[in-house]
C-alpha positions as CSV (number, residue, x, y, z in Angstrom):
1,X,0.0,0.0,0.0
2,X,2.8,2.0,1.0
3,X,4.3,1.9,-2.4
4,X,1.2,2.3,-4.5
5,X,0.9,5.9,-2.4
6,X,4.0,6.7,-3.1
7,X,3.6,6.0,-7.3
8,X,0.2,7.6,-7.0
9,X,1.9,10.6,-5.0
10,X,4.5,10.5,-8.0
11,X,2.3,10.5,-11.1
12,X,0.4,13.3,-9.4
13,X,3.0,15.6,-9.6
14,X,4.8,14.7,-12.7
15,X,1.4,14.8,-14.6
16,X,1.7,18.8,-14.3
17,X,5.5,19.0,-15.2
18,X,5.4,16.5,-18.0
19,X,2.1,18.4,-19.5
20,X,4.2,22.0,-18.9
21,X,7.1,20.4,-20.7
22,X,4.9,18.8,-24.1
23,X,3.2,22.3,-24.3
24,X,5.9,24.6,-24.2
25,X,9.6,24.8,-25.3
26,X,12.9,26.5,-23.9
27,X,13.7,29.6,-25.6
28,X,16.2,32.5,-25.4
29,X,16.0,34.6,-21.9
30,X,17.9,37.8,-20.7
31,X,21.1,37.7,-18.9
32,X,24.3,36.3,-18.4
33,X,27.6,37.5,-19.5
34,X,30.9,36.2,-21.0
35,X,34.4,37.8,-20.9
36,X,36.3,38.1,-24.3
37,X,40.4,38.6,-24.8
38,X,41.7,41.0,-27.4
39,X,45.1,41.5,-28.7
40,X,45.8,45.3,-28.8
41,X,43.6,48.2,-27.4
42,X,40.9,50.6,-28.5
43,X,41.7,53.7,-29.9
44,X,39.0,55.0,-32.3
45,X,35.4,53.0,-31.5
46,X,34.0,55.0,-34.5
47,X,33.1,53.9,-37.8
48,X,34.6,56.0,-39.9
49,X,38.1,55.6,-37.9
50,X,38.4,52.2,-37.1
51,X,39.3,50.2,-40.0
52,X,43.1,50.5,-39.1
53,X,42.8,48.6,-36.2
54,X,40.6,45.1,-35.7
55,X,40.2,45.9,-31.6
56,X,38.2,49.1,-33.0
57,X,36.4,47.1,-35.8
58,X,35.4,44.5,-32.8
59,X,33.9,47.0,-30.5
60,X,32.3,49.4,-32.8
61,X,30.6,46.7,-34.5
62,X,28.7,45.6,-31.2
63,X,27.8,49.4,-31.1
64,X,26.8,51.0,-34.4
65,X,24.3,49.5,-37.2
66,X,24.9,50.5,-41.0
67,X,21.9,50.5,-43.4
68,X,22.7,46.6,-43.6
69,X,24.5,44.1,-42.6
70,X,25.9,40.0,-42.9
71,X,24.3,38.0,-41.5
72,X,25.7,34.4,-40.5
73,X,25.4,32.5,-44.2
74,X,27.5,35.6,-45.2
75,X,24.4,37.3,-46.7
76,X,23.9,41.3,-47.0
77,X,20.3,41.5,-45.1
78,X,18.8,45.3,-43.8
79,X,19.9,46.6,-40.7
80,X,18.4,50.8,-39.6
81,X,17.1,50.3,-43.2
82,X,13.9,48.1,-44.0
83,X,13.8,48.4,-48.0
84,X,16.0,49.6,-50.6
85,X,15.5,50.2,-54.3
86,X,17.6,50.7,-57.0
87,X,16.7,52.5,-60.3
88,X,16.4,50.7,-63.6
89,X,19.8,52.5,-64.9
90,X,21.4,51.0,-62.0
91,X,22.7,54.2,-60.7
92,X,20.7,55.2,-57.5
93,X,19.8,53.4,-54.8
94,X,16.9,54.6,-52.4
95,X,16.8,53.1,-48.8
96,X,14.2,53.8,-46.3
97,X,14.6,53.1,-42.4
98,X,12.7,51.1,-40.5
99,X,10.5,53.2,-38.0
100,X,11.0,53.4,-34.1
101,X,14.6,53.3,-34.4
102,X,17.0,55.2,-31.6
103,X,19.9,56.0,-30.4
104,X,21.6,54.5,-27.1
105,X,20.9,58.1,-25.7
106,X,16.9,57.5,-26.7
107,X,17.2,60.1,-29.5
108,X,15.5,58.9,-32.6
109,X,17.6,57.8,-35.9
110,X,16.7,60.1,-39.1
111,X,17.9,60.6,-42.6
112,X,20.1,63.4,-41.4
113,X,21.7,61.2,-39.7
114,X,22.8,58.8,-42.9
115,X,23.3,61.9,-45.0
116,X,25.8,63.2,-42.2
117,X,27.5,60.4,-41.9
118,X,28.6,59.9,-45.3
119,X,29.0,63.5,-46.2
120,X,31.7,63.1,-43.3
121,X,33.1,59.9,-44.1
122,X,33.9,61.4,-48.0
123,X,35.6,65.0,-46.5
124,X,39.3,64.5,-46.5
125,X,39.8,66.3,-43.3
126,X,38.1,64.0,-41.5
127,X,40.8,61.2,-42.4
128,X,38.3,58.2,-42.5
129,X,39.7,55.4,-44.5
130,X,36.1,55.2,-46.2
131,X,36.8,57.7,-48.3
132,X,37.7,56.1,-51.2
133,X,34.4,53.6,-50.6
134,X,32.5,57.1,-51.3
135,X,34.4,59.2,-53.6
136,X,31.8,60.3,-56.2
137,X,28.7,59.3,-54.7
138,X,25.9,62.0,-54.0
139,X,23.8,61.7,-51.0
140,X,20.6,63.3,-50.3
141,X,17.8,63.5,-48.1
142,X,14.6,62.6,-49.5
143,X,12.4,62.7,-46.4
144,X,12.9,62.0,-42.5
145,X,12.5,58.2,-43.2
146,X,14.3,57.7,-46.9
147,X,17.7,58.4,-48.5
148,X,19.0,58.4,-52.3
149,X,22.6,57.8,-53.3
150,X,23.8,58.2,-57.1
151,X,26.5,56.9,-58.7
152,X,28.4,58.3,-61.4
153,X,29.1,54.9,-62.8
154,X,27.5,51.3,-62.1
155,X,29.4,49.6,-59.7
156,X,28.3,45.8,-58.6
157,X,29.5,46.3,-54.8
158,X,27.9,49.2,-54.3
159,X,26.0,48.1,-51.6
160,X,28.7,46.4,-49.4
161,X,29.7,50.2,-48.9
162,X,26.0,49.9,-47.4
163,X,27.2,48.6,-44.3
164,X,29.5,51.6,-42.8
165,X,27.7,52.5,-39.1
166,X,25.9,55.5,-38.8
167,X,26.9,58.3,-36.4
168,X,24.9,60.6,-34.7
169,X,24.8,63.9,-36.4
170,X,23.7,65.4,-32.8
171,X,26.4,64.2,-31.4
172,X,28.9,65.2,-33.6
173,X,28.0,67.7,-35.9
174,X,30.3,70.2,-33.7
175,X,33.1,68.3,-33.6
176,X,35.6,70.1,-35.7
177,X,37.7,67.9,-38.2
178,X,40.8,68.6,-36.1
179,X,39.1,67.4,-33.3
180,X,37.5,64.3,-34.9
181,X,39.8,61.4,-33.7
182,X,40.3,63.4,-30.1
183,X,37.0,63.5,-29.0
184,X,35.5,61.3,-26.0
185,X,32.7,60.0,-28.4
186,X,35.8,57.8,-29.3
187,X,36.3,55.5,-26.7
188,X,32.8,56.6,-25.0
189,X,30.5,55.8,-27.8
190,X,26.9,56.2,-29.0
191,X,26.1,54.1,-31.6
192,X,22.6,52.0,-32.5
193,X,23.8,48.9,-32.9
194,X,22.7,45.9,-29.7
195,X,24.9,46.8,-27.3
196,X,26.0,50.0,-25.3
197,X,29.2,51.5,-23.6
198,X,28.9,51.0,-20.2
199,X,32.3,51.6,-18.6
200,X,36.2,51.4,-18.9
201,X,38.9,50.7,-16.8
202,X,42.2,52.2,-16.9
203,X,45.7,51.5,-15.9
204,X,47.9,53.5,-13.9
205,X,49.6,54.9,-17.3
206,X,46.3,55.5,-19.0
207,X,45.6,52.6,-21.0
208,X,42.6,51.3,-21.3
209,X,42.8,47.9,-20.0
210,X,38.6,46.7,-19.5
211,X,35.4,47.8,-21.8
212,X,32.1,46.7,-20.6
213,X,29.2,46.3,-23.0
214,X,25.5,46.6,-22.1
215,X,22.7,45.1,-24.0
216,X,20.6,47.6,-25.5
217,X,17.0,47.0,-24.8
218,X,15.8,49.4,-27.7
219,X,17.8,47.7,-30.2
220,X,15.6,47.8,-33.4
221,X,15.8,43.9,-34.4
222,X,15.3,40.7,-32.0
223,X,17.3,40.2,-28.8
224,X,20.0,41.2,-27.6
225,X,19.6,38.4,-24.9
226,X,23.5,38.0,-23.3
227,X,23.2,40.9,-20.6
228,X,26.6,42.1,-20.8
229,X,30.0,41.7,-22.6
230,X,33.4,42.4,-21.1
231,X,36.3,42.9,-23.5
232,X,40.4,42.4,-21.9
233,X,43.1,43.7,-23.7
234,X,46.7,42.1,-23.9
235,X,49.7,42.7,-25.6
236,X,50.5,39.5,-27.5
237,X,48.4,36.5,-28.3
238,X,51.1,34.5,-25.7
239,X,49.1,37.1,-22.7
240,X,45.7,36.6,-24.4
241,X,46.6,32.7,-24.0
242,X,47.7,32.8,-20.1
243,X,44.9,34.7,-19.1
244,X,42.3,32.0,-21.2
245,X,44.2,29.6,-19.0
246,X,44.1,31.5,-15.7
247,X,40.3,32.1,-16.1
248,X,40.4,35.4,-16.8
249,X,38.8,35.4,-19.9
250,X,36.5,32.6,-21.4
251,X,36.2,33.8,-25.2
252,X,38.9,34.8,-27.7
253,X,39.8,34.5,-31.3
254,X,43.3,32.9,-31.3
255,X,45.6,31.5,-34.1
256,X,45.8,27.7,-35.1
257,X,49.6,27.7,-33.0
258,X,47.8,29.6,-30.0
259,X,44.6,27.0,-30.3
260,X,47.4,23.9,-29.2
261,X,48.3,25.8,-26.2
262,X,45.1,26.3,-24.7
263,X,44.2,24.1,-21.1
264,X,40.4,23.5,-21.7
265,X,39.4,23.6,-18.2
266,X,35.9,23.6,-19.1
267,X,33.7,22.5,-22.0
268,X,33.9,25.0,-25.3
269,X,33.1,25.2,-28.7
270,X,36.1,25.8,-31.0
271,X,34.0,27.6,-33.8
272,X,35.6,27.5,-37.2
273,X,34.8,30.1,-39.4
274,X,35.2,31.0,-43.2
275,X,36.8,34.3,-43.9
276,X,37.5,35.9,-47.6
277,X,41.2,36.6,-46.8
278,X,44.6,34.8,-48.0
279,X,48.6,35.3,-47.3
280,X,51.3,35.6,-49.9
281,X,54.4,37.0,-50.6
282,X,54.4,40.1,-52.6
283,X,56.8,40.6,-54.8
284,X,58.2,44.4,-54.8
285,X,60.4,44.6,-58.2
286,X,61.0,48.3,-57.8
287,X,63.0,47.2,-55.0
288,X,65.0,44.4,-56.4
289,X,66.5,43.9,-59.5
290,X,66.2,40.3,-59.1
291,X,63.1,39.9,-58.5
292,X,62.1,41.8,-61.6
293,X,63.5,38.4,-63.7
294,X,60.5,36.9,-64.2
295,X,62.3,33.0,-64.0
296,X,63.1,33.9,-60.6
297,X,59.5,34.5,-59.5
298,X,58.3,32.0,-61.0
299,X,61.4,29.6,-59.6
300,X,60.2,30.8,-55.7
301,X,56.6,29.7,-56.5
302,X,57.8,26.4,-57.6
303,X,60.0,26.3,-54.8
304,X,57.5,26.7,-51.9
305,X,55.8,23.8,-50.3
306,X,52.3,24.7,-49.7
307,X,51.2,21.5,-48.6
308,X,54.0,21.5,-45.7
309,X,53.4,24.6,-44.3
310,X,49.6,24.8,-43.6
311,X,50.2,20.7,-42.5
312,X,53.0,21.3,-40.1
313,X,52.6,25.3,-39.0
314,X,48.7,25.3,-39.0
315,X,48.1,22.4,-38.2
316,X,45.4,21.5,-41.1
317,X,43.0,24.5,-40.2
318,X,44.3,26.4,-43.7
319,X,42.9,26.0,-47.1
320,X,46.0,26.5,-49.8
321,X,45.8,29.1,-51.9
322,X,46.3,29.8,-56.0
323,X,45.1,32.2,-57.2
324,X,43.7,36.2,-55.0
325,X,39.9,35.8,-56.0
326,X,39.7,32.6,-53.9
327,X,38.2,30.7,-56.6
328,X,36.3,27.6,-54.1
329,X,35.1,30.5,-52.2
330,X,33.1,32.1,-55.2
331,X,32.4,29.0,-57.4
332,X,35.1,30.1,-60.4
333,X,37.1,27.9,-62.2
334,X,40.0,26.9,-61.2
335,X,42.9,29.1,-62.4
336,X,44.6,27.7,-65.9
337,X,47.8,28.2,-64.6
338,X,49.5,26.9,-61.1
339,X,52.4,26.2,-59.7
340,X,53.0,23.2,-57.4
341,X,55.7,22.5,-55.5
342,X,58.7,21.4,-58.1
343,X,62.2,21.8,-56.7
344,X,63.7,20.5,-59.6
345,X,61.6,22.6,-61.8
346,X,62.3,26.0,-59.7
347,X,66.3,25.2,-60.1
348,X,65.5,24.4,-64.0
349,X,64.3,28.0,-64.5
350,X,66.6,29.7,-62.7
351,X,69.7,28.1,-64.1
352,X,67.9,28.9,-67.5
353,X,68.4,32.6,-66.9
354,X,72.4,31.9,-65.9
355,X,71.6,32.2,-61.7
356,X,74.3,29.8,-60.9
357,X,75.6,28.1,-57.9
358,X,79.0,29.3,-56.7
359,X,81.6,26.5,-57.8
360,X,84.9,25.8,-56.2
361,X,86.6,26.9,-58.9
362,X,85.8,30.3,-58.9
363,X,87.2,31.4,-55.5
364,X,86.4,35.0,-56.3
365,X,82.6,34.6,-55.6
366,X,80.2,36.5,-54.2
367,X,80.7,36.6,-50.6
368,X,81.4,39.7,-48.9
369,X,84.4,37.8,-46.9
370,X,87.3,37.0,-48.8
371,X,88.0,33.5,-49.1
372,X,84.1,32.4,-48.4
373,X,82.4,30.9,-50.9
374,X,78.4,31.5,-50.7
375,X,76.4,29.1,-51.0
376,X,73.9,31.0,-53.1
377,X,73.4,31.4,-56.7
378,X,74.7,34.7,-58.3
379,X,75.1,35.7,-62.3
380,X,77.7,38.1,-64.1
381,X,81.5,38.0,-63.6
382,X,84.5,39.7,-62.0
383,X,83.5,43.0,-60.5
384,X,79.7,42.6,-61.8
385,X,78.6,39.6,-59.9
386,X,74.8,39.8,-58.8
387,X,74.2,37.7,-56.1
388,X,70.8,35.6,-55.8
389,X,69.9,37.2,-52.5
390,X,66.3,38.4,-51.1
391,X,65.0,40.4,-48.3
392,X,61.8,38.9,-46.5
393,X,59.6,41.4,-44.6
394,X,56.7,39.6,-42.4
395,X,55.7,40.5,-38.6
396,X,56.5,39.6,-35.6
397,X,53.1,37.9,-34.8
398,X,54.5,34.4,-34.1
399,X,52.5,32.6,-36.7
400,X,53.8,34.6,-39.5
401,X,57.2,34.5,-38.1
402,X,57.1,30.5,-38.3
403,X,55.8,30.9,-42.2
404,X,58.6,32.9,-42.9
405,X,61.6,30.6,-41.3
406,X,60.0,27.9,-43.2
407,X,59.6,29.4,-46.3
408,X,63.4,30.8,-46.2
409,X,64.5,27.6,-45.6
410,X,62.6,25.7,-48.4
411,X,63.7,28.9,-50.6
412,X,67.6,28.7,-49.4
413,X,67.1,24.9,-50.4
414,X,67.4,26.0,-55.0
415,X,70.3,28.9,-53.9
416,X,68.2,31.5,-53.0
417,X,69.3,33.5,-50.2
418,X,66.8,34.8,-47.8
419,X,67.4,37.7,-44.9
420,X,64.6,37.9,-42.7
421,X,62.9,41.3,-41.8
422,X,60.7,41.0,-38.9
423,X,59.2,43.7,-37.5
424,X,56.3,44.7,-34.4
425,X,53.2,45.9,-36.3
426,X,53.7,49.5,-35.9
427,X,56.9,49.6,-38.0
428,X,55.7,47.0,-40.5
429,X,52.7,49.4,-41.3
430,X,55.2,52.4,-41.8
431,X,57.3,50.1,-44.2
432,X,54.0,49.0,-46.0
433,X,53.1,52.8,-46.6
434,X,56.4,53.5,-47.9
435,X,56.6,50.3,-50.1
436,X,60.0,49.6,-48.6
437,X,60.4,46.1,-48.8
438,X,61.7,43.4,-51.7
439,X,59.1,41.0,-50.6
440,X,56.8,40.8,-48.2
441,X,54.5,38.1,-46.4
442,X,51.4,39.6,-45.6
443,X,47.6,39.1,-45.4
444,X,45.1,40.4,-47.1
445,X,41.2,40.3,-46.6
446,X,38.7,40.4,-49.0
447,X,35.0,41.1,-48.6
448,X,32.4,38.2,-48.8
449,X,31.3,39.9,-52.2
450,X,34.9,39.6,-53.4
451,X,36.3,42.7,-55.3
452,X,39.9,42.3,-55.8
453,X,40.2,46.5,-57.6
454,X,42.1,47.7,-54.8
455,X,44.7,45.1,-54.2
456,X,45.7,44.8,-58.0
457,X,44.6,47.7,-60.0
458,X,47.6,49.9,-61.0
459,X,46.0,53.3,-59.2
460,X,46.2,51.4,-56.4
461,X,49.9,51.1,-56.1
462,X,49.8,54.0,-53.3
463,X,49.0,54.3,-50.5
464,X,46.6,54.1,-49.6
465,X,45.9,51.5,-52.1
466,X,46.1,48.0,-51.5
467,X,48.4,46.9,-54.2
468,X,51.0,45.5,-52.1
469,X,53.0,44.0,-55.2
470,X,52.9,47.2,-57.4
471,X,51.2,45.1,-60.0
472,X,50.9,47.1,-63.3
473,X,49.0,45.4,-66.1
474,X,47.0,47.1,-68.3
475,X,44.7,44.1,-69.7
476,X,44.0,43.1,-65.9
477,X,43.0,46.8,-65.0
478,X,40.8,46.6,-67.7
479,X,39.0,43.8,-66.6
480,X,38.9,44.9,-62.6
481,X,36.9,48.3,-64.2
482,X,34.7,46.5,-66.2
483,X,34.1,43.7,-63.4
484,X,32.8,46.8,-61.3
485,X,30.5,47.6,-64.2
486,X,29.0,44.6,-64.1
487,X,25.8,43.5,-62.3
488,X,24.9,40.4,-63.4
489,X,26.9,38.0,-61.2
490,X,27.5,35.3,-63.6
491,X,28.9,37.7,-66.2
492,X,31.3,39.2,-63.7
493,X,32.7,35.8,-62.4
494,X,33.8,35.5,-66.3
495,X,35.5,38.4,-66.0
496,X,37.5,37.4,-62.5
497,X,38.7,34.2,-64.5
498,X,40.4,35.6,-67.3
499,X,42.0,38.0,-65.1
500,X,43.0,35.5,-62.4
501,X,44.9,33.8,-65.4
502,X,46.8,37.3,-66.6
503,X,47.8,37.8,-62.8
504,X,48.8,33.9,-62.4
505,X,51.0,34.2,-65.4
506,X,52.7,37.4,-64.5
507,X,53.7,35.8,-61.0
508,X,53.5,39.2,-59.0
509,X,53.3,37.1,-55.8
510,X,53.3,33.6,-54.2
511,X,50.4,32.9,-52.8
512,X,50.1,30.6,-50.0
513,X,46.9,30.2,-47.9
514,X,43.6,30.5,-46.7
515,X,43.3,30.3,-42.8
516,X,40.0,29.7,-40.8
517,X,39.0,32.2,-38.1
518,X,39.1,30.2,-35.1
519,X,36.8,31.7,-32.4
520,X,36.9,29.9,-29.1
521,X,34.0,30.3,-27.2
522,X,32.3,28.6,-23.6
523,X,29.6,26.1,-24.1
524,X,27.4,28.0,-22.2
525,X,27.1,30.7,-25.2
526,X,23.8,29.0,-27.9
527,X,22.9,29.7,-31.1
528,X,26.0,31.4,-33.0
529,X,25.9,29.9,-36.4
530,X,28.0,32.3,-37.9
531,X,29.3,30.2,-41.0
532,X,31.4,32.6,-43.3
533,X,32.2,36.2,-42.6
534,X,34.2,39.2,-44.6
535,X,36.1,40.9,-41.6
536,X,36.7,39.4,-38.1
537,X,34.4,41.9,-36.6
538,X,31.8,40.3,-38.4
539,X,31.6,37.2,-36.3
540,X,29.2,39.1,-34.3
541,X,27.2,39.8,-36.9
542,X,24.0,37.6,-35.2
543,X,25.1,38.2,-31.9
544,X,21.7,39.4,-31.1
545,X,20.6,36.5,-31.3
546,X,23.2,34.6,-29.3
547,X,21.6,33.5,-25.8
548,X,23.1,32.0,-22.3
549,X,19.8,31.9,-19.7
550,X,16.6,30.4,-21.2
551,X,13.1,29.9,-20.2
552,X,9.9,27.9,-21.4
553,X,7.2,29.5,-23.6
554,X,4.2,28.5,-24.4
555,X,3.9,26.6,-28.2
């Protein structure tokens, strides 16, 4: 009797709970918080400043909202706008807002506010890097709600340019251009976008060490559900690293060398993302006679083993690279023309162009120490001898440092000499802008909706244009205008192919790879299916809908 009480007693009260848990389902809740590690600092949280600098990108992306956005299948979806229409010339494009939209002080968002924001973003005093994004578009106000921009030209990314944050006119619209980067509204920010500065925390010297986030309840779009976000800074990824193992911080993006150090002391997810961004060597010929013989570019592609170093340095978490359009990425053909790894055929071309290897018979050589024979190739004779020799230019960020040694050595394997330049970041962007470098191993990152104009077209060979190898080709700058030109997708994918094969052949560069974004993150964090994004800053791009506490709703 006792135990048929104690079952009755039982189904009694799980009759309620099991009928509560048929009829409703868990679902996101406010609150909770995580605590994410940075490498480097903030500086400018603004916009039309922070492209320099990914801390800034990171930050003011949680804080300002452009007209649209990516999304987490790397799609362009509205953002403060709602619609947008573009006229049958293809030339202007008409957005209106969504209604009800505000500020983080409560002030409402309004055409002004778009209008301001690019008029400021293309004045040169300013100094925003979004300049050249701009240059020739008119902006106007059509009513409180709607905005028109029109182009001079047709250009197919036009809208990518879409997704610049806002800034509030009130806010800024007395700050004079001298005082642009010095103001507060820097590091202090209002933006739009689901989350708000809260506070900062300073060290004794004045850097800013802590920036906590608050979720903004007004936020135009669903969510934000994760209460609050605190951001650490460090000054390497080796501090970042010790302080995810201390417990100091539970989130950071890290690189596939720093992911093997990490002591998962508690269950995460190790999310591997897709970013439109490769690393190469470019090839500078205005600043080496040798490498303006084409045999001896060629010869270094042939020379480097691909396969080896995203195997043994990155540990598999690299796709190799052929080609700067990242054909798998966008569906192209493969290029026509690539170069795997052929020692014998690198030493072929080279020798074909009379680079020789120093023989013992000729003791003169091209050492700088008498009696030393080098063990590199040179050409020429007697008081002319040109001696195979190559400076390499790469940071001092410790995976790019480990590329480097490996590709010197696989280079210094054919009789090509190799010095190593490695420099902090700081100096290496100084040396960038200057173009003072032979060669240089360096990323670069694409947007989703890939436009390769200002890494390769011949105006670009500035700075600050992106054409890190000086490339000069007149057929290929034709193409990368009328790619621009053209709208129809499947048209302008022709048009990347044929020039992918011009640039292959002229061997400007070596290119290497294709890393995923690795973004560690505690279990506890749900729902980030960020697959693919443009920029790092991008993997927040759904954070709104990223969730920690839940609760049960009705079906």
């Amino acid at each position: 009797m006792i135990v048929l009480i104690v079952i009755a007693l039982g189904s009694l009260v799980s009759m309620p709970v099991t009928a509560y848990l048929h009829f409703t389902d868990s679902a996101p809740a406010y609150g909770g918080s995580f605590t994410e590690g940075i490498v480097g600092a903030p500086k400018y949280i603004n916009p039309l400043l922070a492209q320099a600098n990914d801390t800034d990108r990171d930050i003011t992306a949680l804080i300002f909202s452009g007209l649209t956005k990516f999304d987490e299948n790397g799609e362009l979806v509205m953002d403060l706008a709602k619609t947008y229409d573009v006229s049958d010339d293809g030339l202007t494009y008409t957005f209106t807002l969504r209604d009800n939209i505000f500020w983080h002080d409560n002030e409402p968002i309004t055409a002004d506010d778009v209008v301001f924001t690019i008029l400021t973003a293309q004045n040169e005093n300013y100094n925003s890097l979004h300049i050249i994004n701009w240059k020739g578009v008119e902006v106007s106000k059509i009513d409180s709600r709607t905005i028109a921009f029109k182009l001079k030209n047709q250009y197919a990314h036009f809208l990518n340019n879409t997704t610049l944050g806002i800034i509030p006119k009130h806010l800024w619209e007395n700050v004079k251009p001298v005082n642009f980067g010095l103001s507060d509204l820097n590091t202090k920010p209002i933006g739009s976008g689901p989350y708000k500065f809260e506070k900062l925390k300073k060290d004794e010297f004045g850097n800013i060490k802590e920036y906590e986030l608050r979720a903004f309840k007004e936020y135009h779009d669903e969510g934000p559900f994760i209460k609050t976000i605190i951001f650490k800074f460090y000054m390497s990824e080796e501090d970042m690293l010790d302080a995810k193992n201390n417990g100091d911080i539970n989130s950071l993006s890290v690189s596939s060398q720093g992911l093997k150090k990490i002591k998962f002391k508690q269950r995460a997810t190790i999310n591997k993302i897709k970013l439109p961004r490769y690393f190469s060597v470019f090839f500078n010929q205005n600043q080496s006679s040798a490498l303006s013989d084409k045999n001896v570019r060629l010869a270094l592609n042939y020379a480097t083993n691909k396969q080896e170093l995203t195997n043994e340095i990155l540990g598999g978490n690299a796709e190799i690279v052929n080609s700067p359009i990242l054909s798998n990425l966008l569906g192209l053909k493969s290029p026509s023309i690539s170069y795997s790894y052929d020692k014998n055929k690198a030493i072929s071309l080279l020798e074909e162009k009379d680079w020789l290897l120093q023989s013992p018979e000729n003791s003169e050589g091209t050492s700088k120490d008498e009696g030393e024979l080098s063990p590199f190739r040179f050409k020429g004779e007697e008081e002319d001898i040109e001696e195979l020799r190559i400076e390499l230019t790469t940071s001092d960020w410790p995976e790019l440092l480990n590329i480097a040694t490996e590709i010197k050595k696989q280079w210094e394997e054919i009789g090509v000499g190799v010095d190593l330049q490695v420099l902090p970041l700081p100096e290496l962007q100084q040396v960038i802008k200057e173009r003072q470098y032979e060669a240089l191993l360096f990323g670069e990152v694409l947007n989703i909706n890939i436009d390769p104009f200002s890494f390769w077209h011949s105006s670009e060979k500035k700075d600050p244009g992106l054409n890190l190898s000086l490339y000069d080709n007149k057929s290929a700058d034709q193409l990368l205008e009328n790619a621009r030109q053209t709208v129809s997708f499947d048209e302008r994918m022709r048009v990347y192919e044929e020039f992918q094969d011009i640039l292959i052949e002229d061997a400007p560069a070596v290119f290497l790879y294709s890393p995923d974004y690795l973004y560690v993150q505690p279990d506890k964090i749900k729902n980030n299916n960020t697959k693919i994004i443009s920029v790092p800053s991008e993997r927040f791009g759904n954070i709104n809908k990223w969730y920690i506490n839940t609760k049960r709703v009705f079906k």
